[in-house]
C-alpha positions in Angstrom: 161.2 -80.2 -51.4 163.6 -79.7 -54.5 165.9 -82.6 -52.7 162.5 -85.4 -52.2 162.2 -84.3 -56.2 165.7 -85.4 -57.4 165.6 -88.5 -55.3 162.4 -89.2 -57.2 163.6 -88.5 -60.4 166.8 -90.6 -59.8 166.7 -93.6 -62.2 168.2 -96.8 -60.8 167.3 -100.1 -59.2 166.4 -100.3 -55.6 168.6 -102.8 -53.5 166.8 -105.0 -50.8 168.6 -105.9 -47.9 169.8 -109.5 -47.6 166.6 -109.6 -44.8 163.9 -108.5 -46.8 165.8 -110.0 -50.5 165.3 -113.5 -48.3 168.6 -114.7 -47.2 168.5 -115.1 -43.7 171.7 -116.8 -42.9 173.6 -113.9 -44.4 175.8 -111.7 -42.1 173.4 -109.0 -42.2 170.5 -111.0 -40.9 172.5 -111.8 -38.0 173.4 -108.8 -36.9 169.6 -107.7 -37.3 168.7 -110.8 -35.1 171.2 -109.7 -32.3 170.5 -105.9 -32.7 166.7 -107.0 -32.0 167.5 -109.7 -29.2 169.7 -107.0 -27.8 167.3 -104.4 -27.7 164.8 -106.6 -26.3 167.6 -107.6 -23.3 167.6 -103.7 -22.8 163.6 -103.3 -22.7 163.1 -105.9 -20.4 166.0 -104.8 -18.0 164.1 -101.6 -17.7 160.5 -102.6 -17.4 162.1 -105.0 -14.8 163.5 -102.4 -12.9 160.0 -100.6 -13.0 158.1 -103.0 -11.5 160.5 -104.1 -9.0 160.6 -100.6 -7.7 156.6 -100.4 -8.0 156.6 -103.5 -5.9 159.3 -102.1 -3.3 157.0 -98.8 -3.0 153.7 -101.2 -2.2 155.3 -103.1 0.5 156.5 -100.3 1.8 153.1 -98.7 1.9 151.4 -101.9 3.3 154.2 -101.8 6.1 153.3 -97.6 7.1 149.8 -98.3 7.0 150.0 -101.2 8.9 152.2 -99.5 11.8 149.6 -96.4 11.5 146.5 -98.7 12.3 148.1 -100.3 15.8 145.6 -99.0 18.2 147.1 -97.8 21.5 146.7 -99.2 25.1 143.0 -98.2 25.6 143.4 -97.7 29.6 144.8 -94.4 30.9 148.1 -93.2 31.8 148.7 -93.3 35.3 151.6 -90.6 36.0 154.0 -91.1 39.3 152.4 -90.1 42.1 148.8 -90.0 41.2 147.7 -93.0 42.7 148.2 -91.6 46.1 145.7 -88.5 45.9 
């Protein structure tokens, strides 16, 4: 609380950043531009990553359900020997 106070009570001019002061071919405003397109790059790597795994999980699922629903041969099993009785 005491600190917030004496940076209140500090008399001075606030600096802008070259950004927000309006030069956008400065440096600074480059960096800021790459840190964002890089951040971006890292966002979209991941939510790639998700949905190609959601994706893998679905087809998967299709495939079990699929091999679950084969109906079997409906006529009975005839065991060696049985044929003869």
């Amino acid at each position: 609380m005491g600190l917030a106070i004496v940076a209140g009570a500090r008399l001075g001019t606030a600096h802008a950043c070259a950004t927000c002061f309006g030069a956008s071919d400065s440096a600074m405003a480059q960096g800021m531009n790459a840190g964002i397109l890089s951040l971006l790059g890292v966002i979209g790597f991941v939510l790639l990553g998700i949905a190609s795994f959601s994706i893998i999980l679905a087809v998967r699922s299709a495939r079990s359900s699929a091999a679950a629903r084969v109906v079997p041969d409906p006529r009975p099993v005839e065991w060696a020997g049985t044929r003869n009785r």
